[in-house]
C-alpha positions in Angstrom: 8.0 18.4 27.3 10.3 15.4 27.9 8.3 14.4 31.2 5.1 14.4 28.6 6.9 12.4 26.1 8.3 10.0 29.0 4.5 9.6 30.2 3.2 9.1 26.4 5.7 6.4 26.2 5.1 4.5 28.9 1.1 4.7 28.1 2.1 3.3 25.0 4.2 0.5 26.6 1.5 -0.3 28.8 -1.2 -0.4 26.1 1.0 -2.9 23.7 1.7 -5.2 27.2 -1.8 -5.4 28.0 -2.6 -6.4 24.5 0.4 -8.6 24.4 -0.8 -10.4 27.6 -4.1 -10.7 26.7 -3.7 -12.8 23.2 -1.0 -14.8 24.7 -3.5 -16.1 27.9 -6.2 -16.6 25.0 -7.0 -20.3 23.5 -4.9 -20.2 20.6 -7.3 -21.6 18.1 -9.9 -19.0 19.2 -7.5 -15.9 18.5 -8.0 -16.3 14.7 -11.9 -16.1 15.2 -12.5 -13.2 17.5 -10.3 -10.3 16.2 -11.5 -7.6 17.9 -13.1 -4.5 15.9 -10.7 -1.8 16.2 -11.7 1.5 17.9 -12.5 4.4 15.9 -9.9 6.9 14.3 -10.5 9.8 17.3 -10.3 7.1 19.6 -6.6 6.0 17.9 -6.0 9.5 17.9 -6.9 10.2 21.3 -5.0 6.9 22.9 -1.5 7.9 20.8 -0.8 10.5 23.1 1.0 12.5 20.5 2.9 9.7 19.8 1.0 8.3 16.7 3.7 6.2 15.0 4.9 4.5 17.9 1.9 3.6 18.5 0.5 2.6 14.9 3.9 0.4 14.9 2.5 -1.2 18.3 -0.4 -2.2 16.9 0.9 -3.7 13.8 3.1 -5.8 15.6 -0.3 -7.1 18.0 -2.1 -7.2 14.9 0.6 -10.0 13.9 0.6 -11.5 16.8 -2.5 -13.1 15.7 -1.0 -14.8 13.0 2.0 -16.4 15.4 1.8 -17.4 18.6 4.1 -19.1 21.1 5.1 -22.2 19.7 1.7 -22.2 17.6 1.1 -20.8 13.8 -2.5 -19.6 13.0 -4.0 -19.8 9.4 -4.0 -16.3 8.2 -7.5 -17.4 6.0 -8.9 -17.7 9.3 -9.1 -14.4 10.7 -11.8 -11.7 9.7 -10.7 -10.1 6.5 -12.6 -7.5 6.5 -11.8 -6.8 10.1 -8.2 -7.0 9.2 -8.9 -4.2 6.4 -10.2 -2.0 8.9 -7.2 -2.3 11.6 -4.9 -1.7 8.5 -6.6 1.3 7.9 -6.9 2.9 11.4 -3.1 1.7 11.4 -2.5 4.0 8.1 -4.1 6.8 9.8 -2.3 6.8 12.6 0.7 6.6 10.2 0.3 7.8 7.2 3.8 7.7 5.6 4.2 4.2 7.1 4.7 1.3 4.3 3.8 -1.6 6.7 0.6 -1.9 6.7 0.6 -1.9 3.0 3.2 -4.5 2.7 1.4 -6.6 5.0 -1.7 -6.1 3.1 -0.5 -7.2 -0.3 2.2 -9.3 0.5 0.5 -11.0 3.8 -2.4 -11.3 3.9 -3.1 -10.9 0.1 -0.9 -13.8 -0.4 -3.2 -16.4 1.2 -3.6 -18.9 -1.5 -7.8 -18.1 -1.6 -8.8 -15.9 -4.7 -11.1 -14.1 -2.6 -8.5 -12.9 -0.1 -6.3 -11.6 -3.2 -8.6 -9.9 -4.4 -9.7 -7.9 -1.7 -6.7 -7.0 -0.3 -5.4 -6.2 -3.6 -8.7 -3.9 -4.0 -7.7 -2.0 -0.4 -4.0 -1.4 -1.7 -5.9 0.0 -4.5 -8.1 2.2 -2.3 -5.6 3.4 0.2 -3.2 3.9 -3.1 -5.1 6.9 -4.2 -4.5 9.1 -1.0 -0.7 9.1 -1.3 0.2 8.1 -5.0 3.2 8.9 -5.0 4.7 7.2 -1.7 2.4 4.5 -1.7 2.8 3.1 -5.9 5.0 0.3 -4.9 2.2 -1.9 -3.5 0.0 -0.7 -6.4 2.2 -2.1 -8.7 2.1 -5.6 -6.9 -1.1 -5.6 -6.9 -0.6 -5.3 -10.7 0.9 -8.6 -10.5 -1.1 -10.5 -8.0 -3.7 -10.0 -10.6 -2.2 -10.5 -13.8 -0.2 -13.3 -12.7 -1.9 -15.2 -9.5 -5.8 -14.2 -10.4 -5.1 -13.9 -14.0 -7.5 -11.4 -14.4 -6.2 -8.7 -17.2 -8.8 -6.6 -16.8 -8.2 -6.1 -13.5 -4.5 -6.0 -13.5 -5.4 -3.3 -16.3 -7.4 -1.0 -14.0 -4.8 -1.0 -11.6 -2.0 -0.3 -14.5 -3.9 2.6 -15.4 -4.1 3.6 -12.2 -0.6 3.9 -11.6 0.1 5.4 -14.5 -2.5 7.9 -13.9 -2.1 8.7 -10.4 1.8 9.0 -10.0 3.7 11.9 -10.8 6.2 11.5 -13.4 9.2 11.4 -12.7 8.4 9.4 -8.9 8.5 5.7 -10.3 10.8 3.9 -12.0 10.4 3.6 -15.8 9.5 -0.2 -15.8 5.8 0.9 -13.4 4.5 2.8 -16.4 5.1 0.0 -19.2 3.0 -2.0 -17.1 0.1 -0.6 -19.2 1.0 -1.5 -22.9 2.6 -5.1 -21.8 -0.7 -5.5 -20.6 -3.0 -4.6 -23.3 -0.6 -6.7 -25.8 -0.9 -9.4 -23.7 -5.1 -9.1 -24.1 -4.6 -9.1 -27.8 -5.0 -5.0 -27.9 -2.5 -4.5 -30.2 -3.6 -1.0 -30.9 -4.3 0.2 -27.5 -0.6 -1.4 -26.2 0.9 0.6 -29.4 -1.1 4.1 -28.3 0.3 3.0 -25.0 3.7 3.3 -26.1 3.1 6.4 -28.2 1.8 8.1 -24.8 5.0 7.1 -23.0 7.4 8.4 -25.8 5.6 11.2 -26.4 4.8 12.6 -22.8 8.3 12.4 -21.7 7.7 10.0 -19.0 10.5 7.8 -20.1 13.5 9.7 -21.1 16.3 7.4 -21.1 17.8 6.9 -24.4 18.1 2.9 -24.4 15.3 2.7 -23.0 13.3 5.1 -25.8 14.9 3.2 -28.7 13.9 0.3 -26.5 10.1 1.2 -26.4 10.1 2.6 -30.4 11.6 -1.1 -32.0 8.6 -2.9 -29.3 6.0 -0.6 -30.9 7.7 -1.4 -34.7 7.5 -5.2 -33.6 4.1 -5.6 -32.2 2.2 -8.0 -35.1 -0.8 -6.0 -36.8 -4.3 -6.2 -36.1 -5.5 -9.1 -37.9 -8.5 -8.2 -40.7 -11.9 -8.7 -39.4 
């Protein structure tokens, strides 16, 4: 068992140093153009040799490696986005409880100042979110704020409140994740949706600390009345 190990580690090794080698003897300049397509998932699967992680952490760091070079910093709106999604994802297969690839996602390359960028990868967090709710919420939740607050789109950080409140099981995220909702909707003007949103959250239990209860209740007291149509 250790001599296999031993052998899948070395593969491993060799794999990241030949990909390593390669983008560093590569023009620079034409690195952020020709990301490669990455194999297939039972291709990843098959060239882990039982060491998935080690391996999904491997290509994470080569998948960087496009980004900075030796003495040389790419523009990230340069590479393939949609390219980039699908590395991410054979990444996340590979690993499944890793938070990388996520992180880089929202807070990478979802942070290049181009609306189209953020949106899409604040649309694959939201994808990949719904196969592991519960470990993966916290990059839901920025998402939540890359579109409130970057695209100012309340619609769409709405969808993606909803979603977190929705898909997380209670009692997983910190209070603060599910008042995302009603902040929201007061903030659109829907004074009466943000109030049944703060009905929903005192009366399913999801928040249960006291402060925080008579917190909620003097918000919903407080929020101005639907003006007469």
């Amino acid at each position: 068992m250790n001599g296999k190990r031993a052998a899948a580690g070395l593969a491993i090794t060799g794999l990241a140093l030949h990909i390593t080698l390669t983008a560093l003897q590569s023009p620079p300049r034409a690195l952020a153009q020709v990301l490669p397509a990455p194999p297939s998932g039972k291709v990843m699967q098959a060239a882990c040799l039982g060491e998935p992680e080690t391996l999904a952490k491997i290509l994470m760091l080569w998948l960087q490696a496009f980004d900075y070079q030796s003495g040389v910093s790419l523009a990230l709106r340069d590479l393939d986005r949609e390219r980039v999604e699908t590395w991410l994802t054979r990444i996340l297969e590979l690993d499944p409880r890793g938070q990388y690839p996520l992180m880089a996602a929202i807070r990478l390359y979802g942070d290049i100042p181009a609306e189209a960028n953020q949106r899409a990868f604040a649309a694959f967090v939201h994808r990949q979110f719904q196969a592991d709710p519960d470990r993966r919420w916290p990059w839901l939740a920025h998402a939540v704020v890359v579109a409130r607050h970057r695209l100012r789109d309340l619609p769409l950080a709405l969808r993606y409140a909803r979603a977190l409140a929705d898909g997380v099981t209670p009692g997983r995220v910190p209070s603060w994740a599910w008042q995302l909702e009603w902040s929201i909707l007061e903030e659109m003007g829907d004074i009466d949706g943000a109030r049944a949103a703060l009905d929903a959250l005192l009366v399913g239990g999801r928040v249960t600390d006291p402060a925080e209860r008579r917190f909620l209740a003097e918000r919903g007291r407080a929020l101005a009345p639907r003006a007469a149509p």
